[in-house]
N, C-alpha and C positions, 0 to 999 in steps of 0.2 A: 659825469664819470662814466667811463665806459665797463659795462655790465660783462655777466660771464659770458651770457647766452650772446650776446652780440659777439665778443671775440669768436667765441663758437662758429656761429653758424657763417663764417671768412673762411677761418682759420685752417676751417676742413678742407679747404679745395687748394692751400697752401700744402697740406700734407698729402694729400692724394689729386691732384691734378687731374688727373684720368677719370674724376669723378663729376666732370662736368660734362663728358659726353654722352654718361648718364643721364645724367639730370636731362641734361636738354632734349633727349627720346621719352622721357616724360612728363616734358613739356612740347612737344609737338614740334621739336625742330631738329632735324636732324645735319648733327653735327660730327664730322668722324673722330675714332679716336687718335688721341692725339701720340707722336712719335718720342717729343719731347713737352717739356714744360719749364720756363723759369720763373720764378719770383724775380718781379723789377722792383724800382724805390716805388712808393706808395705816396708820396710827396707831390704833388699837384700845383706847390706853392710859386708865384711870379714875386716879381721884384715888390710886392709892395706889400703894405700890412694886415690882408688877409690870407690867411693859411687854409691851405684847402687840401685835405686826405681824402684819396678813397679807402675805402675798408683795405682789400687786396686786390695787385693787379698783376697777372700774371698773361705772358707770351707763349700761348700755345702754339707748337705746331704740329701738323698736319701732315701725312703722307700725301694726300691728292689735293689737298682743298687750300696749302700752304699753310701760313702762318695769319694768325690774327691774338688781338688782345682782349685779355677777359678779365674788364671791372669789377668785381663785385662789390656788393654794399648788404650787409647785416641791419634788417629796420625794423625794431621793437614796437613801435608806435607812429604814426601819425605825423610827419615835421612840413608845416609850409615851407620850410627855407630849402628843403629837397627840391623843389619844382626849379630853384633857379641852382644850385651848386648841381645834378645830376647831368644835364644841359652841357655844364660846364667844363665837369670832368669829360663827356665824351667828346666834347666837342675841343676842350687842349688835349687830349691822347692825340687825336687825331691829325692834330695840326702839329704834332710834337713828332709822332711815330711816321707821319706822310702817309705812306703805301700802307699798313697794316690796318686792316679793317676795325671797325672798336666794336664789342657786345656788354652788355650792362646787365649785371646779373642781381636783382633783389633778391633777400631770403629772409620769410619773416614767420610769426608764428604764431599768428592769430589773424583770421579770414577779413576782417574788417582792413588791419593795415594792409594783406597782399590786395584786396580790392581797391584799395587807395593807389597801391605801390602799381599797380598795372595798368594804371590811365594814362594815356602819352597824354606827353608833354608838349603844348606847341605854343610856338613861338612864331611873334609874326603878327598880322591882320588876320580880323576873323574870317576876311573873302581872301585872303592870300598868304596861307600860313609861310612861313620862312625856313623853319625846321621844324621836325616834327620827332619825338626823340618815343620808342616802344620800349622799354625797358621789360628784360624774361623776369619772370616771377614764380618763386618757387615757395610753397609755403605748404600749410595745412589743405589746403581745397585741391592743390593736384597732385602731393607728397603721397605715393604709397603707404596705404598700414602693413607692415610686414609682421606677419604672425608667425610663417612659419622659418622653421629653423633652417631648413635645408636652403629657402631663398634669401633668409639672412646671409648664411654663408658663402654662395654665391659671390655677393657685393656686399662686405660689410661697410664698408664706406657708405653707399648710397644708404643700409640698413641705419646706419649712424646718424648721417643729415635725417630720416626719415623720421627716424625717434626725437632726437632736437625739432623739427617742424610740428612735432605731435606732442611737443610736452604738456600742452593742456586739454586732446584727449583723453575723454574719460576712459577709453580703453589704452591709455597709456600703459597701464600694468603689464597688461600681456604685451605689447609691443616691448618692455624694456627685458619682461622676460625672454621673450625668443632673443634678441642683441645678447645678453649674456648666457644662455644657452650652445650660443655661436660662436662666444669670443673663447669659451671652455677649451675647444680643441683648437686655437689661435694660438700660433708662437709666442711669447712672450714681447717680443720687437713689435708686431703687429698689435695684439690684444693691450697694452700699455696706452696707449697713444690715443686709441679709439674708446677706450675706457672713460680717460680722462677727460677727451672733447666731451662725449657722453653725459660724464658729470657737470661740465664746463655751461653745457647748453643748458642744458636742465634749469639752472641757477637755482633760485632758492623757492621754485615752486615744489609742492607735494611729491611730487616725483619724483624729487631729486633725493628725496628719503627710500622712497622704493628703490631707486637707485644701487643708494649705498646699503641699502638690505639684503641684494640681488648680489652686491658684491662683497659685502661680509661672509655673505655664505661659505664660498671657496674662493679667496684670496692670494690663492696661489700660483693664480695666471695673471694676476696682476701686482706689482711691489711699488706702483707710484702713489706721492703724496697722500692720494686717497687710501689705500688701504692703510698706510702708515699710519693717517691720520683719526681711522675705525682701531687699530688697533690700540693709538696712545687716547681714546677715548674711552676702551677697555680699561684699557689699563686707571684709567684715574676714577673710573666706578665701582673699580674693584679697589684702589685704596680708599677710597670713600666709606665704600663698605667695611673696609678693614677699620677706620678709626670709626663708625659707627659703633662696629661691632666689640673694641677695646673699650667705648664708653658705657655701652650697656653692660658690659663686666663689671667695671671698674665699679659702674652705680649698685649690680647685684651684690657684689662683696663690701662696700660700706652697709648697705639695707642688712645683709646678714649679722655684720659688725655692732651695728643700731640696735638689734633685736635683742642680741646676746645681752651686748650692756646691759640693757634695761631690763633684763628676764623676762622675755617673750616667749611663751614656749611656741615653740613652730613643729610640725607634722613633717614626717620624710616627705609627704607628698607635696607641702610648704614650699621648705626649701627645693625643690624639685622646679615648683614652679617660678621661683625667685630665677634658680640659676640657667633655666631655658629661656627667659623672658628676655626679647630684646628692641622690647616697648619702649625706647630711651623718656620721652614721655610719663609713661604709665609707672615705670622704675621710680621717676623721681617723682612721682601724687605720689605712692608710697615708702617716699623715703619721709616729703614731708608730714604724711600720718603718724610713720613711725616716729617723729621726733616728740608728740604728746602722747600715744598711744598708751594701753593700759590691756590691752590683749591684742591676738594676732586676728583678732574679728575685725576690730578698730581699725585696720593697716589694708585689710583684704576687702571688707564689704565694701559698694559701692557706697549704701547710705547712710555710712559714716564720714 
């Protein structure tokens, strides 16, 4: 099943295109920015019974440098079956598209798999390789930490990929802070979209709690799912609390009901304490006291 943080870390280069000329000045290749960009099919599949996707693949082009095509691929972990499908995607683009160059973009988010993800691939004799396939790799080890606000703002896209490559930084916090910090004075069109990837990547590590802490604050710059979903979470803690709170009634006004019956005399300060108490619990130890009781000592002391 495919994961959040894998949709994620595609999906952003599907929203902002322009963010892979980024990326690739901080990975040491300089690629210019791009004029246009489309989303193509993602579909890889030949006439027979195995299906082969890449994550996202898009046709950048170029003012000076033309056009060429940008794979990417989202990789959580560690897969030997990568070494022979990545090979493959580059190598039918290529025989698919002809003239357009292919580039192969990893994004992952833990130092172990991008050190996996960055080892070509070759093919061939050990004395006469046949292809040899370098795939860019962008993860945690060359991913900027963006602290500050003012360069978040700059690129919030790239600040967005940066903070998904960093979800298991321990100084994750501060990086999610400065991203929301950033997205604050963000149009709403803008800060939605990059919220939500935000969230997306995260998945369901610790961070993604900070996350959504960062964005309960002021929820105002953002009205997708997730805020929605902070506030109908509200909301059902607060009726929670509400029939807590009807039940710890309900129990202080039988307990007072009980006492009277049975002529209990009880202290304003007693009753004081019966009708502030909203120990649902401790309500009902003494409700059951009071059902044999014979004073309000009997109801009240513990070593009764």
């Amino acid at each position: 099943m495919v994961s959040s943080p894998h949709e994620a870390m595609h999906r952003i280069f599907q929203e902002y295109p322009g963010l892979f000329s980024r990326v690739s000045e901080v990975l040491g290749v300089h690629i210019p920015p791009p004029t246009s960009a489309t989303v193509l099919p993602n579909d890889l599949t030949e006439n027979s019974p195995v299906e082969r996707r890449v994550d996202t693949l898009l046709r950048i082009d170029t003012q000076h440098d033309g056009p060429f095509l940008l794979a990417i691929e989202a990789q959580g972990k560690k897969d030997p079956r990568k070494t022979t499908s990545w090979p493959y995607y580059v190598s039918y683009l290529h025989n698919k598209y002809g003239a357009l160059p292919v580039l192969l973009l990893i994004v992952c988010q833990d130092h172990t798999t991008a050190q996996w993800a960055a080892t070509p691939i070759t093919i061939g004799l050990r004395q006469w390789p046949t292809l040899t396939l370098n795939p860019l790799v962008a993860g945690p080890h060359n991913m900027p930490v963006i602290t500050n606000v003012a360069e978040a703002r700059k690129d919030l896209a790239l600040a967005t990929l940066a903070a998904i490559t960093h979800a298991d930084n321990p100084d994750v916090g501060a990086i999610l802070k400065t991203l929301s910090a950033a997205l604050r004075e963000a149009p709403d069109n803008i800060a939605e979209p990059i919220a939500e990837l935000t969230a997306q990547g995260l998945g369901n590590r610790p961070a993604a709690q900070q996350w959504r802490n960062l964005v309960a604050v002021d929820t105002s710059f953002y009205k997708s799912f997730m805020s929605e979903e902070i506030r109908d979470e509200g909301r059902a803690q607060g009726r929670a609390q509400g029939r807590a709170q009807g039940q710890a009634e309900a129990q202080a006004k039988s307990l007072l009901l009980i006492l009277d019956a049975r002529s209990i005399a009880l202290t304003d300060a007693l009753r004081q304490k019966i009708t502030a108490c909203t120990d649902s619990p401790l309500l009902n130890q003494w409700l059951q006291r009071a059902a044999t009781a014979t004073t309000a000592d009997e109801v009240f002391t513990p070593d009764h």
